[in-house]
TIVO-2410 file (N, C-alpha, C; in nm, 3 decimals):
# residues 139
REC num residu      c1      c2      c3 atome chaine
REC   1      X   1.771   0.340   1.948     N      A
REC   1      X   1.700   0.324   1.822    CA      A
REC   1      X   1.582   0.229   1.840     C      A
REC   2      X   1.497   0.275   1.813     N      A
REC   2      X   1.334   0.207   1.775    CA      A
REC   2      X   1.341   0.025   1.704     C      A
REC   3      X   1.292  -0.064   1.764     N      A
REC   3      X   1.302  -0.212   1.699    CA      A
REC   3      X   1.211  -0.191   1.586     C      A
REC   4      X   1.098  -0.119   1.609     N      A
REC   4      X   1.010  -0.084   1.507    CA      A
REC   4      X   1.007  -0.072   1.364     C      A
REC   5      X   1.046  -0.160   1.276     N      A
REC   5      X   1.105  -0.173   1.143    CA      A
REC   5      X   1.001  -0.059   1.083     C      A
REC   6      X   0.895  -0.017   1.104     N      A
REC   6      X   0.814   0.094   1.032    CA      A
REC   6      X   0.860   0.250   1.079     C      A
REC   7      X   0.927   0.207   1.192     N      A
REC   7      X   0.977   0.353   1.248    CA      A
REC   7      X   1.103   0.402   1.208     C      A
REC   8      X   1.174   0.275   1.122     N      A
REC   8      X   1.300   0.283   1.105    CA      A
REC   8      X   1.304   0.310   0.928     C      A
REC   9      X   1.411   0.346   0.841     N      A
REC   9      X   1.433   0.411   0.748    CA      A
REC   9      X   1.350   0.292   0.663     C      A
REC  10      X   1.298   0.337   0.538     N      A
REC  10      X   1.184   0.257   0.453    CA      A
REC  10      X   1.290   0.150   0.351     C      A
REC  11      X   1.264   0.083   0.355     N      A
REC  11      X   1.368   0.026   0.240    CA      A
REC  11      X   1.328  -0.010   0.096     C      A
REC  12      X   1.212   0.069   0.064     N      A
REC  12      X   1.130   0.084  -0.058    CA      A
REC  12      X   1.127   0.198  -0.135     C      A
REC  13      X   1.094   0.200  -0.200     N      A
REC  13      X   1.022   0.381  -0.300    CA      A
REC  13      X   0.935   0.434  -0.192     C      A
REC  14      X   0.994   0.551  -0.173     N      A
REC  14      X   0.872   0.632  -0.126    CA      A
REC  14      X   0.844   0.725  -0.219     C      A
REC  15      X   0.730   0.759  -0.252     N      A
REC  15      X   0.676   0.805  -0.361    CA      A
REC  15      X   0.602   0.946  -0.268     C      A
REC  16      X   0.604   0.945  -0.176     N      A
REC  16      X   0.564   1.082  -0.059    CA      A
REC  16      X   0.507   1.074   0.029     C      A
REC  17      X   0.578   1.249   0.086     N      A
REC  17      X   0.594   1.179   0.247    CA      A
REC  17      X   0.566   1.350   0.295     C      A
REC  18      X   0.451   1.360   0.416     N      A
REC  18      X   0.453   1.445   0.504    CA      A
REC  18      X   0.455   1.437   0.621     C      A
REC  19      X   0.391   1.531   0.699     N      A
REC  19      X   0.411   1.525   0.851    CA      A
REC  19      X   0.321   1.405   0.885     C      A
REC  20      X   0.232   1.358   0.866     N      A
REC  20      X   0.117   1.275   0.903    CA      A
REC  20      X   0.195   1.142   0.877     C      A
REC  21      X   0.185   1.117   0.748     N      A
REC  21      X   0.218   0.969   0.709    CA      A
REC  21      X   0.333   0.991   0.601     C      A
REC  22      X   0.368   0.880   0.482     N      A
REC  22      X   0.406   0.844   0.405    CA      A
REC  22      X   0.352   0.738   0.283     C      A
REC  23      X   0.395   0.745   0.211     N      A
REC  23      X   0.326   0.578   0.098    CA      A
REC  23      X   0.494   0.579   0.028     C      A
REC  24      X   0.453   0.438   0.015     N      A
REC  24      X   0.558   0.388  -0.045    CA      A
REC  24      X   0.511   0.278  -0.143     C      A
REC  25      X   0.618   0.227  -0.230     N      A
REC  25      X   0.630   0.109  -0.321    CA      A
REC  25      X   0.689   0.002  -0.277     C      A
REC  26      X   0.633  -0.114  -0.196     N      A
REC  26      X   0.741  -0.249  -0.144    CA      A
REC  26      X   0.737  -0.300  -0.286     C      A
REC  27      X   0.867  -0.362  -0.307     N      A
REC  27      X   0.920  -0.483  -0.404    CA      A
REC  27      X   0.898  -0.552  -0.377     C      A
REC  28      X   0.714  -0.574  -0.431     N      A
REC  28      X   0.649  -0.719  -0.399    CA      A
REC  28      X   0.665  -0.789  -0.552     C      A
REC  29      X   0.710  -0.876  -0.583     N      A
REC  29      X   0.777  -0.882  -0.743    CA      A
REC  29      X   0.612  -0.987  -0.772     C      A
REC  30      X   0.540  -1.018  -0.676     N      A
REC  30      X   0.416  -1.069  -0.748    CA      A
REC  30      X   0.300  -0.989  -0.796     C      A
REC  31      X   0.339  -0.873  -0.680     N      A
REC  31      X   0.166  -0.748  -0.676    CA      A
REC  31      X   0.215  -0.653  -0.730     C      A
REC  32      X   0.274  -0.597  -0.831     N      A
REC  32      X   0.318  -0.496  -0.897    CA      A
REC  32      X   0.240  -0.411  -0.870     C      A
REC  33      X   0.239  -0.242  -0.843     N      A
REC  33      X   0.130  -0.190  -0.760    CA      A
REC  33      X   0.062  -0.192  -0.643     C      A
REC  34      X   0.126  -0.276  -0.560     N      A
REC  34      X   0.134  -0.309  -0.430    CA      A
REC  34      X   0.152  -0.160  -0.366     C      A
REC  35      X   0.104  -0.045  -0.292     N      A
REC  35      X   0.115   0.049  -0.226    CA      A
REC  35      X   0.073   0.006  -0.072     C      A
REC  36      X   0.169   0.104   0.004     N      A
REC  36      X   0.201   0.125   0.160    CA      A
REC  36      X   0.166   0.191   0.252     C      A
REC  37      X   0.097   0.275   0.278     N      A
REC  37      X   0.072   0.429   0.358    CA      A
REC  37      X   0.122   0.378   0.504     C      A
REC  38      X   0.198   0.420   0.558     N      A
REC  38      X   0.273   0.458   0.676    CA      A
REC  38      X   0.249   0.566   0.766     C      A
REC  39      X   0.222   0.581   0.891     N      A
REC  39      X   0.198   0.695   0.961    CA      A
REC  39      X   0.308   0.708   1.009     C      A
REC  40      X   0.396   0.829   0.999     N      A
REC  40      X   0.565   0.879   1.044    CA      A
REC  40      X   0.511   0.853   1.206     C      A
REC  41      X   0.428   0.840   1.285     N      A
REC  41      X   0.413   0.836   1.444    CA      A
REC  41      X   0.401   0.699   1.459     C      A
REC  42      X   0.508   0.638   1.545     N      A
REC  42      X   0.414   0.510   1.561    CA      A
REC  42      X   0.309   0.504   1.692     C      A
REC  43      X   0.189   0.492   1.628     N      A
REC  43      X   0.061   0.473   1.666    CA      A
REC  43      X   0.021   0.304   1.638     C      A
REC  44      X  -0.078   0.259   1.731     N      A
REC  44      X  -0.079   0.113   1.744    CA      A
REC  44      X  -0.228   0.091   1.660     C      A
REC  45      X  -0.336   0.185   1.689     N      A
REC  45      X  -0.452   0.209   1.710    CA      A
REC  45      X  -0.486   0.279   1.584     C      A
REC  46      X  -0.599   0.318   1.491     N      A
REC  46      X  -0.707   0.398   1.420    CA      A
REC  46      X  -0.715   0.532   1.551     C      A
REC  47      X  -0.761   0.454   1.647     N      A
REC  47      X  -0.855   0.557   1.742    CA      A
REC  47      X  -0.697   0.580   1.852     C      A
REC  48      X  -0.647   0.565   1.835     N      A
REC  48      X  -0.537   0.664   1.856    CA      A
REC  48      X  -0.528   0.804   1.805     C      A
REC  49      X  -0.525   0.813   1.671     N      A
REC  49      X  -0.496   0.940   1.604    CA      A
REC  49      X  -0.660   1.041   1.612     C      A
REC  50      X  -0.620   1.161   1.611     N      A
REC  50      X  -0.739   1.268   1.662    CA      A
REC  50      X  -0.799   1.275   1.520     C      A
REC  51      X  -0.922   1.282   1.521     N      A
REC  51      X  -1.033   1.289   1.403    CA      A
REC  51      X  -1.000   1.337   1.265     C      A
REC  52      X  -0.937   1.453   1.259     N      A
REC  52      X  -0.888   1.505   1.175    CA      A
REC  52      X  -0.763   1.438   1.085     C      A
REC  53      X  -0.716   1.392   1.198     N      A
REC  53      X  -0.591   1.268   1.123    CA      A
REC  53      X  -0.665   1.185   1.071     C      A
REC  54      X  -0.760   1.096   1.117     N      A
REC  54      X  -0.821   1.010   1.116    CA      A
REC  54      X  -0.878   0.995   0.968     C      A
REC  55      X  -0.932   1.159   0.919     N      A
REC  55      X  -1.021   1.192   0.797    CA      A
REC  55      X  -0.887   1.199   0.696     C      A
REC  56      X  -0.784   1.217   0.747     N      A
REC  56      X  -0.674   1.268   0.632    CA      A
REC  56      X  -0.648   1.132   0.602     C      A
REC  57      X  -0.622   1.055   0.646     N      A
REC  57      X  -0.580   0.925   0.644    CA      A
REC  57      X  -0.651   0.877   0.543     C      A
REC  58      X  -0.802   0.839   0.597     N      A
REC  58      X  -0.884   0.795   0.508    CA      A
REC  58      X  -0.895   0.855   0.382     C      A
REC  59      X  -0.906   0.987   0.375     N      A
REC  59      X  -0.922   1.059   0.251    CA      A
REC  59      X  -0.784   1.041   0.139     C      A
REC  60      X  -0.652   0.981   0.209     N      A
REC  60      X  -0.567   0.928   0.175    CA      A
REC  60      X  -0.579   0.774   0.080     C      A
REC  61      X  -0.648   0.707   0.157     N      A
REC  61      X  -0.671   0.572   0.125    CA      A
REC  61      X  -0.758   0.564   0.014     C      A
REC  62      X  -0.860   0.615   0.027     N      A
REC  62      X  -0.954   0.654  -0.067    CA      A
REC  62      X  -0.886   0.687  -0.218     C      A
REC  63      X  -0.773   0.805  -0.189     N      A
REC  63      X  -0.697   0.869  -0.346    CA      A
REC  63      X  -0.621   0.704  -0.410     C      A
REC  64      X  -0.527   0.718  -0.304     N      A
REC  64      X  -0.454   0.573  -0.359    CA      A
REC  64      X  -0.542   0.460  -0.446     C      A
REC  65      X  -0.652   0.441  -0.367     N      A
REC  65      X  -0.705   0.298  -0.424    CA      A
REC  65      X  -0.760   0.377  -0.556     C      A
REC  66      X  -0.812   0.459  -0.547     N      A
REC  66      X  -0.885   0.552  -0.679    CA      A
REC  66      X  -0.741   0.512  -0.783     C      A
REC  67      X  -0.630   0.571  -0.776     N      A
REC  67      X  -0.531   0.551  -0.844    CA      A
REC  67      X  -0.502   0.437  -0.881     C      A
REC  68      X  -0.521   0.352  -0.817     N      A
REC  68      X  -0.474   0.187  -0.831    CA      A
REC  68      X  -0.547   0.103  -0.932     C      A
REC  69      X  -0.669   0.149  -0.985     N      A
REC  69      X  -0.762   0.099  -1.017    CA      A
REC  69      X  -0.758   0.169  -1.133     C      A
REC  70      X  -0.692   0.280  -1.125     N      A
REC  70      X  -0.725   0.366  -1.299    CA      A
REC  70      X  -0.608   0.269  -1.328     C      A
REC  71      X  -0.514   0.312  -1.268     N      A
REC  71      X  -0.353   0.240  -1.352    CA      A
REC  71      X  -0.334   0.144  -1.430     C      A
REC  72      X  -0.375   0.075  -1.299     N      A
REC  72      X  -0.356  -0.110  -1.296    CA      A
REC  72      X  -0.530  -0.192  -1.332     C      A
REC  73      X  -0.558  -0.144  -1.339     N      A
REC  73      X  -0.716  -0.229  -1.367    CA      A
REC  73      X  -0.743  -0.296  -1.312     C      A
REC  74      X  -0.757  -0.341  -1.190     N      A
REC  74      X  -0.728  -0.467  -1.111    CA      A
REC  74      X  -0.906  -0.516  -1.129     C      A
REC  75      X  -0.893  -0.671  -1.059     N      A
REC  75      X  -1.053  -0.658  -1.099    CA      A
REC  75      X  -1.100  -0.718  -0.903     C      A
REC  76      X  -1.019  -0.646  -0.818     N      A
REC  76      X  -1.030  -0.590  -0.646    CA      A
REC  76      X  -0.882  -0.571  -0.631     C      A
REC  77      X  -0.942  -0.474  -0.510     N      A
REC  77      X  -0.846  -0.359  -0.442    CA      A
REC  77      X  -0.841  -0.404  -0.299     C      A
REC  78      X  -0.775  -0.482  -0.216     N      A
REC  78      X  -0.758  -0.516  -0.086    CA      A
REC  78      X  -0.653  -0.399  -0.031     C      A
REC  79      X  -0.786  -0.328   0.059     N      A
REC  79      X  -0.698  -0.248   0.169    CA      A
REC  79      X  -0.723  -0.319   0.289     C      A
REC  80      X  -0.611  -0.331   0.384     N      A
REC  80      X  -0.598  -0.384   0.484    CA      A
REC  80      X  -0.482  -0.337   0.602     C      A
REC  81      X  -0.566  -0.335   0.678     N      A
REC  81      X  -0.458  -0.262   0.801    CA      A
REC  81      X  -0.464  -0.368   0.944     C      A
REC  82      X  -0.317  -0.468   0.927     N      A
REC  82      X  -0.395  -0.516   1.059    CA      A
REC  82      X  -0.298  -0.539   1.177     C      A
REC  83      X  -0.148  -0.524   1.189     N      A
REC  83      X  -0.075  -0.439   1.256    CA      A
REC  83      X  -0.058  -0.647   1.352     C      A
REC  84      X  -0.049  -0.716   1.339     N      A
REC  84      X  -0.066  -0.824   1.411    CA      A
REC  84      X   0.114  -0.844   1.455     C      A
REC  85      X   0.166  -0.840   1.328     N      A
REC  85      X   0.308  -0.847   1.343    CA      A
REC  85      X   0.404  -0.744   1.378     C      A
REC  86      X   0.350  -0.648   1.304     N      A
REC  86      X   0.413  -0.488   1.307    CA      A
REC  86      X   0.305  -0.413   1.343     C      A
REC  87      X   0.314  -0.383   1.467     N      A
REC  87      X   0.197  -0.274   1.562    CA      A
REC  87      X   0.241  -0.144   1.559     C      A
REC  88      X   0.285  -0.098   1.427     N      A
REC  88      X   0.259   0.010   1.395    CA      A
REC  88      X   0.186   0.005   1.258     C      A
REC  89      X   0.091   0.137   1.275     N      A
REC  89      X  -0.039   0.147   1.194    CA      A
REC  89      X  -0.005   0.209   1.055     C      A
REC  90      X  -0.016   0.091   0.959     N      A
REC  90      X  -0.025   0.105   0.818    CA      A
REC  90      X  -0.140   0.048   0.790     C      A
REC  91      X  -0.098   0.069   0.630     N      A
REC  91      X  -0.205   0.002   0.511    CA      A
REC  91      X  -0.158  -0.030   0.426     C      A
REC  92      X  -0.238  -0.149   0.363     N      A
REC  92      X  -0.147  -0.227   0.258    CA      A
REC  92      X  -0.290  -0.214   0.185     C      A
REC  93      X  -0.235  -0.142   0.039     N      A
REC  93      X  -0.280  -0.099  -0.054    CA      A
REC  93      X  -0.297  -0.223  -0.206     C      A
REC  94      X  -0.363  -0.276  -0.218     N      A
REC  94      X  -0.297  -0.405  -0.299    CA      A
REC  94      X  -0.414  -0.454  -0.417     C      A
REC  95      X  -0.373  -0.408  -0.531     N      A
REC  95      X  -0.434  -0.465  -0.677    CA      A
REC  95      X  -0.430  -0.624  -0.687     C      A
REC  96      X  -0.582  -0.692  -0.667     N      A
REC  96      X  -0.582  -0.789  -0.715    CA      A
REC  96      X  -0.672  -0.850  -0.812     C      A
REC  97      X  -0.621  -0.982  -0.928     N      A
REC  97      X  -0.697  -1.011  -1.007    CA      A
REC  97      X  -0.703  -1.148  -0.991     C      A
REC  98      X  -0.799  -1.200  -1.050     N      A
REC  98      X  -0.879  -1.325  -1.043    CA      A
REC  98      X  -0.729  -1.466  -1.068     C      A
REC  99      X  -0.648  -1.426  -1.141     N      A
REC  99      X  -0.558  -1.562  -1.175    CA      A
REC  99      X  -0.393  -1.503  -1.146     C      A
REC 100      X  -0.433  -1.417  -0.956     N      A
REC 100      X  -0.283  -1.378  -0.950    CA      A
REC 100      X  -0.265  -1.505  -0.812     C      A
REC 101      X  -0.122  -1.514  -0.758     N      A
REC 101      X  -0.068  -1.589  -0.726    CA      A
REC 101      X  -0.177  -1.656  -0.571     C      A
REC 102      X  -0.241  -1.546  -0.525     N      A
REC 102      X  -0.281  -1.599  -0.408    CA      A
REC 102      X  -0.430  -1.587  -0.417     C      A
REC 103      X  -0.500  -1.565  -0.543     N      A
REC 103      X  -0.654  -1.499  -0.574    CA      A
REC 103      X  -0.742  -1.654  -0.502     C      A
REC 104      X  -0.839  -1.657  -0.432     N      A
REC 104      X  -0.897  -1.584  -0.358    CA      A
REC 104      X  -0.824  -1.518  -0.208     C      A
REC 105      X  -0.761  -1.619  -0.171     N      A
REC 105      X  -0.670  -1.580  -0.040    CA      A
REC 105      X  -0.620  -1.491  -0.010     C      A
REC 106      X  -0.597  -1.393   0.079     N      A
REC 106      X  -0.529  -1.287   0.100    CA      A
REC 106      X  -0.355  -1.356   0.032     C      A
REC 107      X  -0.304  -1.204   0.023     N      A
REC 107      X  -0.152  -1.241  -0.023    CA      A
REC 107      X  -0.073  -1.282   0.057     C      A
REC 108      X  -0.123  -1.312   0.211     N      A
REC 108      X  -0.024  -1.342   0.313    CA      A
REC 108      X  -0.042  -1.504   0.283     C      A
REC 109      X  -0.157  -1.563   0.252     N      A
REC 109      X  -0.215  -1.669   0.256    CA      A
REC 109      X  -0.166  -1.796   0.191     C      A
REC 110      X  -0.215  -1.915   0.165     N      A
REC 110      X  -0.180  -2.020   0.067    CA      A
REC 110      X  -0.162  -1.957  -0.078     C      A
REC 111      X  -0.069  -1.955  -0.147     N      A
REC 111      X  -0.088  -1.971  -0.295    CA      A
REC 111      X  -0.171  -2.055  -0.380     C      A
REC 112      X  -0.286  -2.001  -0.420     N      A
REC 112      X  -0.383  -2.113  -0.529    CA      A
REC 112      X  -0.334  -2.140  -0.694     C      A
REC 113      X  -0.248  -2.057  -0.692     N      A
REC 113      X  -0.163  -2.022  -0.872    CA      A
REC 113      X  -0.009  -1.986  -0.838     C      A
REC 114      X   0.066  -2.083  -0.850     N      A
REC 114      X   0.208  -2.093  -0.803    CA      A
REC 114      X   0.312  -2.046  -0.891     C      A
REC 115      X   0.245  -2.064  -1.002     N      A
REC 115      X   0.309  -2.068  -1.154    CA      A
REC 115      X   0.274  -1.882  -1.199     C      A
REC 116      X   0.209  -1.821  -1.168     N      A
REC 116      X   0.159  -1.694  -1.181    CA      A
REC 116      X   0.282  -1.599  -1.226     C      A
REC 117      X   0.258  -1.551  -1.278     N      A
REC 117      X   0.393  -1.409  -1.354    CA      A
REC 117      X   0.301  -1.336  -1.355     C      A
REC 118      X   0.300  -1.178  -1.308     N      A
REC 118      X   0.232  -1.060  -1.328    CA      A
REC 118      X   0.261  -1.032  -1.500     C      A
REC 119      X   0.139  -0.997  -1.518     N      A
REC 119      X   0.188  -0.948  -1.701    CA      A
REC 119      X   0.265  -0.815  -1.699     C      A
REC 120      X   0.406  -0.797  -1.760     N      A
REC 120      X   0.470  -0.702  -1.812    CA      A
REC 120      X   0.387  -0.545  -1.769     C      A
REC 121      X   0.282  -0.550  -1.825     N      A
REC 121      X   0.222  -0.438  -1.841    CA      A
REC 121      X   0.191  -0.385  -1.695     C      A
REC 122      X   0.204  -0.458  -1.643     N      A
REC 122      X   0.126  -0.401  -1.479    CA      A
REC 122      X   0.272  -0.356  -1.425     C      A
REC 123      X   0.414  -0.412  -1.484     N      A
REC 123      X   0.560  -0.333  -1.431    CA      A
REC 123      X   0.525  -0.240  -1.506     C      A
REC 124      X   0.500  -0.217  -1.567     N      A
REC 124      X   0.488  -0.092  -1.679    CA      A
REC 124      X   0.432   0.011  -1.647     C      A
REC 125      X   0.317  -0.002  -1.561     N      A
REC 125      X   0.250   0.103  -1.522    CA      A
REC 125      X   0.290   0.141  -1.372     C      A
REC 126      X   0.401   0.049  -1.294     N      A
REC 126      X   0.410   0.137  -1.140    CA      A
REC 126      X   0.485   0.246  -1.121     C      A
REC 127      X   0.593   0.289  -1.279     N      A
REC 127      X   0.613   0.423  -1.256    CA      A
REC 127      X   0.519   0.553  -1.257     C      A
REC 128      X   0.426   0.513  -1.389     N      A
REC 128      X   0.341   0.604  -1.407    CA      A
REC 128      X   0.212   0.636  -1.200     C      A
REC 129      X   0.206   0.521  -1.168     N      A
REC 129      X   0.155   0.502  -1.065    CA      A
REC 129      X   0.200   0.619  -0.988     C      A
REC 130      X   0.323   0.562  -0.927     N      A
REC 130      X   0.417   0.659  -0.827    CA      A
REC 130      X   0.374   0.769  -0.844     C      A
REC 131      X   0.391   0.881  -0.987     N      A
REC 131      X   0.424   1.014  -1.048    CA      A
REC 131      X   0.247   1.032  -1.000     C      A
REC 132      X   0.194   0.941  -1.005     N      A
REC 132      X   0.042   0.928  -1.039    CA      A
REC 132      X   0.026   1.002  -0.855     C      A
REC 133      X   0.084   0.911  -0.768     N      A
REC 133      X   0.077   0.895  -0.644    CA      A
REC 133      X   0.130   1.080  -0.568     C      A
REC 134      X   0.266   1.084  -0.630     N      A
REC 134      X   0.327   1.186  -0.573    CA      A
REC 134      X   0.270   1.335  -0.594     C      A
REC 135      X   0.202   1.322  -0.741     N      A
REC 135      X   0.175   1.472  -0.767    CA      A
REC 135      X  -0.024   1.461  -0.684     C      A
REC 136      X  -0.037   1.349  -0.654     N      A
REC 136      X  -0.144   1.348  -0.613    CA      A
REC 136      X  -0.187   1.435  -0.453     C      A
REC 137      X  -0.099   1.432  -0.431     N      A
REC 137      X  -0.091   1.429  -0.289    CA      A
REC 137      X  -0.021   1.612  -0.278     C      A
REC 138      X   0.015   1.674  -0.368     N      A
REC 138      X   0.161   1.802  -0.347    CA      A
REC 138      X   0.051   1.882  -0.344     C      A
REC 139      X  -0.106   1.919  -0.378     N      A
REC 139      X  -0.194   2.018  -0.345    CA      A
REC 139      X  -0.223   2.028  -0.273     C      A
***
């Protein structure tokens, strides 16, 4: 069995999944709307995968954040792929606003707002998200 915690079963929502990749929902209980895209291969690299993957991917990333932004309103969208810990190639899909827990800092980063609660409404909208996510992707 693979050490590869991305290669290994998701322990989140997956909201859909084909031959290429996957997206999912982590239970980030601060970034409500927090989305995942996963490539089912583990690949280390972008320029690993052949062009065509390459465009699906992106054209992937592209839908999600489009989605993220109708849903959730965020006022920025941090996509980031940087594989430092887990060298297999994702993206972290992530709604952020001006007075959330880690705003300006990335979310890995110092907390500048410690005290921060996501408003209700942004749990409110990651089902609609998902449904948002899944039927997005079935054409």
């Amino acid at each position: 069995m693979s050490t590869c915690v991305l290669c290994n079963e998701d322990v989140a929502q997956v909201v859909y999944k084909n031959q290429l990749f996957r997206i999912i929902l982590p239970n980030e209980s601060l970034y409500p709307g927090f989305v995942r895209l996963i490539l089912n291969t583990h690949y280390k690299e972008m320029t690993d995968l052949s062009l065509s993957d390459a465009n699906k991917v992106f054209s992937a990333l592209l839908t999600i954040e489009k989605l993220v932004r109708q849903y959730l309103n965020p006022n920025k969208v941090n996509v980031a792929s940087l594989g430092n810990v887990v060298p297999h190639l994702h993206w972290h899909i992530i709604p952020r606003f001006y007075n959330d827990a880690h705003y300006p800092n990335p979310i890995w980063g110092e907390k500048t707002n410690p005290q921060y609660k996501p408003p209700e409404i942004l749990y409110n909208q990651v089902p609609r998200l998902a449904l948002a996510l899944a039927t997005a992707f079935e054409s």
